[in-house]
Backbone as numpy.savetxt, mean C-alpha at the origin, in Angstrom:
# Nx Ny Nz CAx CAy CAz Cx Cy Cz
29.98 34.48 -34.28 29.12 34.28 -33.14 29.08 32.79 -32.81
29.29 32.47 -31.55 29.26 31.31 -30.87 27.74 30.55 -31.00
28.10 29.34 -31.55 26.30 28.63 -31.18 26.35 27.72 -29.82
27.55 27.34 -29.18 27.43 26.46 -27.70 27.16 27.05 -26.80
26.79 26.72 -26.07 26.56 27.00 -24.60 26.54 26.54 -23.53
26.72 27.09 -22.85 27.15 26.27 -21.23 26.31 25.24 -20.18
25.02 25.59 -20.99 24.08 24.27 -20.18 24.14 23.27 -21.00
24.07 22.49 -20.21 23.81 20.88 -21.12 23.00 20.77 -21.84
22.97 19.76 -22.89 21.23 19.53 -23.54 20.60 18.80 -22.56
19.15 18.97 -23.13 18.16 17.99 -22.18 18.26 16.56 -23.26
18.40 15.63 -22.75 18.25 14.23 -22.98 17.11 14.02 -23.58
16.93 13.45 -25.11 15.80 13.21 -25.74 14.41 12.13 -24.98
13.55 12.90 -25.10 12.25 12.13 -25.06 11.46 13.05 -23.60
10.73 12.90 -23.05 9.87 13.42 -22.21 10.84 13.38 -20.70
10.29 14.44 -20.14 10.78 14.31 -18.64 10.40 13.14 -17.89
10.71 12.44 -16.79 10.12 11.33 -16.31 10.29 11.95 -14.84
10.62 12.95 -14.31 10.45 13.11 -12.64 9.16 13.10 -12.52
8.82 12.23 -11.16 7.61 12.39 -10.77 6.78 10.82 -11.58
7.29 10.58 -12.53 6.23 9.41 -13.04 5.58 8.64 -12.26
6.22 7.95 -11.16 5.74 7.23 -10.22 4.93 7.56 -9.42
4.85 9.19 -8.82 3.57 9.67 -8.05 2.54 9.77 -9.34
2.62 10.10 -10.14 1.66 10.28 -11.54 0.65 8.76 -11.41
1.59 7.92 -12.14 1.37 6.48 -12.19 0.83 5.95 -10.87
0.91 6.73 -9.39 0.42 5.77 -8.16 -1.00 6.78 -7.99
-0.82 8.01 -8.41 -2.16 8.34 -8.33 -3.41 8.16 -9.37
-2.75 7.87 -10.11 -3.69 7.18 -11.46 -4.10 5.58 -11.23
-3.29 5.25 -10.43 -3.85 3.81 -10.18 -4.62 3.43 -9.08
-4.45 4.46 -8.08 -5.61 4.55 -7.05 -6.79 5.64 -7.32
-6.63 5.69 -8.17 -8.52 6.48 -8.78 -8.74 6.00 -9.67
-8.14 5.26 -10.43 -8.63 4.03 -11.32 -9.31 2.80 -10.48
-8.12 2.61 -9.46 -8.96 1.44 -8.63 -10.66 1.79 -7.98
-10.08 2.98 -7.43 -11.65 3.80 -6.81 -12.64 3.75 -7.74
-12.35 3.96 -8.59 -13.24 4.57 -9.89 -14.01 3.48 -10.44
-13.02 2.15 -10.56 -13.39 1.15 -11.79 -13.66 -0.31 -10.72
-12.63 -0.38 -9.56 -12.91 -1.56 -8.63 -11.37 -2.29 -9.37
-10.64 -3.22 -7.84 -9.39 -3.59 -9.07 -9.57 -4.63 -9.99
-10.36 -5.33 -10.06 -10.40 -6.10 -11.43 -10.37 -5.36 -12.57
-11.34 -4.15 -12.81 -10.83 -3.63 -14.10 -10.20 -2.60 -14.52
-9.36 -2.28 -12.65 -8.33 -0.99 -13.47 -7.22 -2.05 -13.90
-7.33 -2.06 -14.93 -5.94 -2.69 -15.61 -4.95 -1.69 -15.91
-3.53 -2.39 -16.05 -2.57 -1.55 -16.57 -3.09 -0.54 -17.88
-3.51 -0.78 -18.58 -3.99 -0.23 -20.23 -4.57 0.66 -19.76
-5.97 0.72 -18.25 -6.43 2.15 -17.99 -5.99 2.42 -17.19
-4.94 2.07 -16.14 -4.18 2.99 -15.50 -3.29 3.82 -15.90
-2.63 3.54 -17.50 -1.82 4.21 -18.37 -2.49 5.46 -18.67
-4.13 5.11 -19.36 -4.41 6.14 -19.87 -4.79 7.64 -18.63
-5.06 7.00 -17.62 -5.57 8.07 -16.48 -4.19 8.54 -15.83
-3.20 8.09 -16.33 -1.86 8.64 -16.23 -1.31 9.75 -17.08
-1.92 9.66 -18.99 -1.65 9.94 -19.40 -0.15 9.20 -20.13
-0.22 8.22 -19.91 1.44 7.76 -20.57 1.04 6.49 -20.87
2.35 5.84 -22.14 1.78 4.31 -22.46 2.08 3.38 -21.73
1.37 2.33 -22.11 1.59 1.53 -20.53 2.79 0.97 -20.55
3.63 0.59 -22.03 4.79 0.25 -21.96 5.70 0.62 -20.73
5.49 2.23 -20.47 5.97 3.06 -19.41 6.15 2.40 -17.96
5.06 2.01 -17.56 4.49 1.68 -16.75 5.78 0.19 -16.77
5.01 -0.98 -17.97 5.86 -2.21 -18.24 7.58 -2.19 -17.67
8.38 -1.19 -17.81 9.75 -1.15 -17.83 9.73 -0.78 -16.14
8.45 -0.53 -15.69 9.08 -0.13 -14.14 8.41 -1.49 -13.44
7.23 -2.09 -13.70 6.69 -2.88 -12.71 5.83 -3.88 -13.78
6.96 -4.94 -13.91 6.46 -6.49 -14.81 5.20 -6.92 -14.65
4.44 -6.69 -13.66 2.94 -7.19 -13.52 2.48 -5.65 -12.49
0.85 -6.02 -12.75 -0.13 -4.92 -12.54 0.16 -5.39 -10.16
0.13 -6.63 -10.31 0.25 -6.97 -8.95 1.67 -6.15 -8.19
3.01 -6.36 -9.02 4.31 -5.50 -8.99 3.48 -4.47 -8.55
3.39 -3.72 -9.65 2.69 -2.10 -9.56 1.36 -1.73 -8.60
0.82 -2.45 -8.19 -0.29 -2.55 -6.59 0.51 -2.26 -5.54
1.63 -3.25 -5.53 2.51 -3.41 -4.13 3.32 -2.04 -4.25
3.88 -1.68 -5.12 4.43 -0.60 -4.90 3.80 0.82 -4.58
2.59 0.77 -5.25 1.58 1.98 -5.29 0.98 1.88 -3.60
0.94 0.10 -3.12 0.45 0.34 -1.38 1.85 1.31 -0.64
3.12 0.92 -0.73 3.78 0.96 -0.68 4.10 2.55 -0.63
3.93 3.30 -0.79 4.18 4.60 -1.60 2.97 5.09 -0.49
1.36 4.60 -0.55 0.31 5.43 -0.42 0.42 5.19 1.61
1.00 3.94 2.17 1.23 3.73 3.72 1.94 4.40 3.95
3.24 4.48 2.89 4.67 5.29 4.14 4.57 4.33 5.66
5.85 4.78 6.00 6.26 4.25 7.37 5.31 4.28 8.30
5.18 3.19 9.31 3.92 3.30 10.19 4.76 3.62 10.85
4.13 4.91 11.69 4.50 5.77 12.95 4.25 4.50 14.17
4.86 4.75 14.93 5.36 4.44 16.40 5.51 5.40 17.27
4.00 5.64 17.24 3.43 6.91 18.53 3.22 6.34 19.67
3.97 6.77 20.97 3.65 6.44 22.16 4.99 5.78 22.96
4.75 6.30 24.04 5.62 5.71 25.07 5.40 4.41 25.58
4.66 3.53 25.87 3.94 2.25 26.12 3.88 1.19 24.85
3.50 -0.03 25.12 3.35 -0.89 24.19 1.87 -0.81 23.87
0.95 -0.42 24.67 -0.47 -0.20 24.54 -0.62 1.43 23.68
0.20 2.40 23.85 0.02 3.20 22.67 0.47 2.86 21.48
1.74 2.51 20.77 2.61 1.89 20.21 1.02 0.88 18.91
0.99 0.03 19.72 0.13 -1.51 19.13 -1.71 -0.16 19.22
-2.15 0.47 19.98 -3.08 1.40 19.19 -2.96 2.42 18.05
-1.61 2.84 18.10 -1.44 3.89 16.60 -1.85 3.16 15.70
-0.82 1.78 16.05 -0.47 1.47 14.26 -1.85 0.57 13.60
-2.53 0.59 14.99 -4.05 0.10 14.37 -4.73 1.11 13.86
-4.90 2.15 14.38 -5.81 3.22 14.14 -4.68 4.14 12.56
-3.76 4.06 12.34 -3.17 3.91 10.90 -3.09 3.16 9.90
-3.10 2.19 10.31 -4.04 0.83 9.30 -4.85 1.16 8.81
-5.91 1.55 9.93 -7.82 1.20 9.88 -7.60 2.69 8.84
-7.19 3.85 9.16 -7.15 5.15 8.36 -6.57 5.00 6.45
-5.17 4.40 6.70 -4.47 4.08 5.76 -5.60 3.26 4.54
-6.35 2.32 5.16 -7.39 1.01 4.15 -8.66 2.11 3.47
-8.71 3.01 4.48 -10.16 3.52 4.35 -9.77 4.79 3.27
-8.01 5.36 2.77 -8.16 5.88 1.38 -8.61 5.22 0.28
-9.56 6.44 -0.21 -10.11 5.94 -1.27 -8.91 5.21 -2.50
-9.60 3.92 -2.73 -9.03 3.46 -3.59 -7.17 2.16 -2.94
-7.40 2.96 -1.90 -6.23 2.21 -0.89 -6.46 0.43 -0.78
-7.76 0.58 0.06 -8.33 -0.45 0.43 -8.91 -1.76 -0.69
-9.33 -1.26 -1.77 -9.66 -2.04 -2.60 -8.40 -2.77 -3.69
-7.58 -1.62 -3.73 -6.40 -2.22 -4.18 -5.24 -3.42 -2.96
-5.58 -2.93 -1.96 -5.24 -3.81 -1.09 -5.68 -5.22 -1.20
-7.10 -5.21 -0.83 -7.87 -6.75 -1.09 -7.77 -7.56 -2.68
-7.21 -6.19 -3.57 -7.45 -6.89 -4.45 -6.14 -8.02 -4.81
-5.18 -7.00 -4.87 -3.51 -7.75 -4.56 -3.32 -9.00 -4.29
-4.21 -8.85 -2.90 -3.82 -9.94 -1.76 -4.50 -11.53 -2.22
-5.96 -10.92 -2.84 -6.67 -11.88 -3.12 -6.32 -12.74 -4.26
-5.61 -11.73 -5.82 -4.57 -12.29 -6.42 -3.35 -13.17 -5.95
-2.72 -12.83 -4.69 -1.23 -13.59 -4.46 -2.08 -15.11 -4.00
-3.49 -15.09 -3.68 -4.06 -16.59 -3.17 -3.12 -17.73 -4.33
-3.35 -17.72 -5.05 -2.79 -18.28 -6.48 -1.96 -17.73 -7.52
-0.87 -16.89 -6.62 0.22 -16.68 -7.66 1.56 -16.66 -6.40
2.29 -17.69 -6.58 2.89 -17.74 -5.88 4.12 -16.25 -5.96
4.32 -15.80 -6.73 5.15 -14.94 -7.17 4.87 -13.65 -6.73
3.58 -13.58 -6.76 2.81 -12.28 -6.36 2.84 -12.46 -4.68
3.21 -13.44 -4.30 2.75 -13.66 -2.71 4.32 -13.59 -2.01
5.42 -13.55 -2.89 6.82 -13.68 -2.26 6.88 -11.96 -2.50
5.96 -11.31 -3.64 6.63 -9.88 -3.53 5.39 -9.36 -2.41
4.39 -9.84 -1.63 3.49 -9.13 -1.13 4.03 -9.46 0.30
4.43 -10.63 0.39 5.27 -11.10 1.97 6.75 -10.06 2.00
7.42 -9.99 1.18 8.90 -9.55 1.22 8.83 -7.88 1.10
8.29 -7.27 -0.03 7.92 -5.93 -0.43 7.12 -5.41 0.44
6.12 -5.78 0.93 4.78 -4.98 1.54 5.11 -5.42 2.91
4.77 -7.05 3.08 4.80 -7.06 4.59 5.83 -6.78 5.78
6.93 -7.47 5.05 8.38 -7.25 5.85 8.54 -6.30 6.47
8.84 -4.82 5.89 9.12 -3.68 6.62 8.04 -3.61 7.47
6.76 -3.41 7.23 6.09 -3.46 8.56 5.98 -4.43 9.58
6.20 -5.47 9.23 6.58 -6.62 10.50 7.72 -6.35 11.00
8.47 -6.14 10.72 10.19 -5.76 11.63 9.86 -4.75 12.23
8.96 -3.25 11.57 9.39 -2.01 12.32 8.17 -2.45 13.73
7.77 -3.30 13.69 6.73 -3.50 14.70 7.58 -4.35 15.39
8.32 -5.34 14.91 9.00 -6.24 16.23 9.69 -5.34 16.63
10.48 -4.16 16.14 11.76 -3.69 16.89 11.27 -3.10 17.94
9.66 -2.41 17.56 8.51 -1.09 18.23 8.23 -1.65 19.58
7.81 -3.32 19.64 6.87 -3.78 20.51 7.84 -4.70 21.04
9.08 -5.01 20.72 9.97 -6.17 21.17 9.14 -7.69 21.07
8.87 -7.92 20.07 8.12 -8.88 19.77 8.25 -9.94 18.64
8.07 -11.12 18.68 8.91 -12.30 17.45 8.14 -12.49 17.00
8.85 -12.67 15.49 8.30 -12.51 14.04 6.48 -13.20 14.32
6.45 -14.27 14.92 5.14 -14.92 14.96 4.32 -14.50 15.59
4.29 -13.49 16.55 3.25 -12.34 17.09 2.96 -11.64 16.84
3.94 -10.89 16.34 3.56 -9.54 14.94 2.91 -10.17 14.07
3.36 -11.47 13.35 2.47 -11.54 12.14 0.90 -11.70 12.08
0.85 -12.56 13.65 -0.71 -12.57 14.27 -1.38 -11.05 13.96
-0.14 -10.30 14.65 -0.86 -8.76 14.64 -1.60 -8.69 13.67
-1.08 -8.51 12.87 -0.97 -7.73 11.07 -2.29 -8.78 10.78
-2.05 -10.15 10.99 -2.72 -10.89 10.21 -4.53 -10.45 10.98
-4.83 -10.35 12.33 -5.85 -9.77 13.16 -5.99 -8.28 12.66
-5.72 -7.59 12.63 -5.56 -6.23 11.91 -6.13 -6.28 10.66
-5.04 -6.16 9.70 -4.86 -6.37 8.39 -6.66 -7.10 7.77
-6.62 -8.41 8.17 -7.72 -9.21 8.03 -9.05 -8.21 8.38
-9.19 -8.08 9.72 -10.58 -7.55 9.99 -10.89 -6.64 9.39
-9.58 -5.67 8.59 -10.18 -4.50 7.91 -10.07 -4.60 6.72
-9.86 -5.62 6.24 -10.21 -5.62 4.92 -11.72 -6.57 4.50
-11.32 -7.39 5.47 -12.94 -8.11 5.74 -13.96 -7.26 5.63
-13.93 -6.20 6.65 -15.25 -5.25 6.56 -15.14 -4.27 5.18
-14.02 -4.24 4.90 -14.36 -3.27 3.10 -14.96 -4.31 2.15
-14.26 -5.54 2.55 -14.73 -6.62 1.25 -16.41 -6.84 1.61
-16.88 -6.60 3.14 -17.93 -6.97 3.10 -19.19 -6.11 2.93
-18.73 -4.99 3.12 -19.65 -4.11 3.41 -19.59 -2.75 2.29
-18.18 -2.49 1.30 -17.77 -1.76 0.88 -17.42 -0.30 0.99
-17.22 -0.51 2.02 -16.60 0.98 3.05 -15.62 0.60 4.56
-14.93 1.57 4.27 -14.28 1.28 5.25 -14.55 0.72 7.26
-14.17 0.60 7.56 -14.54 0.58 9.19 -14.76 1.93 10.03
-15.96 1.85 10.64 -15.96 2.84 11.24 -15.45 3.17 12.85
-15.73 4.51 13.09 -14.68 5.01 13.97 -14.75 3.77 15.48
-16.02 3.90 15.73 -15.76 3.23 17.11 -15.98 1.32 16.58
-15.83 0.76 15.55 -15.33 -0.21 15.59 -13.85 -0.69 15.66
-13.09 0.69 14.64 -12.14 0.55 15.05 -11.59 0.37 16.62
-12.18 1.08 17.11 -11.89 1.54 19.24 -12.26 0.09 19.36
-13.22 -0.84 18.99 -13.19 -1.73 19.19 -12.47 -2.85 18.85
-12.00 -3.10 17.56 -10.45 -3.63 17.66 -9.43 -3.55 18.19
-9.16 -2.22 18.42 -7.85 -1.92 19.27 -7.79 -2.80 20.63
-9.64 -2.56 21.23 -9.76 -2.93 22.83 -9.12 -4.80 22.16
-9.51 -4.98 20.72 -9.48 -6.33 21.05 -8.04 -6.68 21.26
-7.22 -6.02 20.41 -6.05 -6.52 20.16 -5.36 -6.18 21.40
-5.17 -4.86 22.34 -4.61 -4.69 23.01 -3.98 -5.77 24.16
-4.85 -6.15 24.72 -4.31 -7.54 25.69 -3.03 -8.22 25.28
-2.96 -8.35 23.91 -1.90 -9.54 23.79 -0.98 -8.74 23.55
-0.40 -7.71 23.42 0.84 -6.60 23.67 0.83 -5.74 25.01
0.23 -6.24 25.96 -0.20 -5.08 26.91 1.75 -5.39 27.81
């Protein structure tokens, strides 16, 4: 009697598909949960269930692993609308939505507020995070790099301002009221 068989072995040690949605949802209900100063890697491991070493071999710093987890939780900003005035309102009113997941927003401010003084953290938060959404907006709105970044930076800013200040997201018709603000300068 034959002992081989025609399937392959499985490769020693644990499955890893999926780690990264595991690991990005453990780190945004850690953030929710704990605030980001103290979801650290060590308890984002454990609310993962895996060691943080794990974690270590994919993303060298907890800031790495923020940007990627924003990264993951935005997806592509849609470019709804025929006009430059629908266009420049989606991607506000997907912002303002996007900040206000739980745990989104605080990991956001927290990142950002880290790259103040890490220069390293601020080349992967400009290059990793911001880039793709500044280009898919210049290509969206036909617009140079230094108007978009206004965008983002008017955007971006006011809504994290109001989580940092108030600890909740923006509400509905303030948002309507940003949009009115921003709209003019893409109209």
């Amino acid at each position: 009697m034959s002992t081989t068989s025609s399937t392959p072995a499985r490769p020693p040690g644990r499955p890893r598909s999926g780690i990264n949605d595991v690991v990005f949802a453990a780190t945004l209900s850690t953030v929710h949960e704990l605030g980001y100063a103290r979801a650290t890697v060590e308890r984002i491991a454990a609310a993962a269930g895996i060691a943080k070493t794990t974690i270590y071999r994919r993303w060298p710093t907890k800031g790495a692993l923020i940007v990627d987890c924003l990264l993951d939780a935005f997806g592509p900003v849609p470019m709804e609308g025929d006009s430059r005035a629908e266009i420049t309102s989606s991607a506000v009113r997907w912002a303002a939505g996007k900040i206000a997941e739980p745990g989104v927003g605080d990991a956001f401010a927290g990142v950002f507020s880290d790259g103040v003084s890490d220069p390293e953290l601020r080349e992967i938060l400009s290059s990793r995070l911001q880039d793709p959404y500044r280009l898919a907006l210049q290509d969206a709105l036909g617009e140079p790099e230094h108007r978009v970044l206004f965008f983002i930076d008017v955007v971006v800013g006011t809504l994290l301002h109001r989580m940092g200040m108030t600890g909740r997201p923006m509400a509905g018709d303030d948002v309507d009221a940003l949009v009115e603000l921003v709209l003019p300068l893409f109209r």
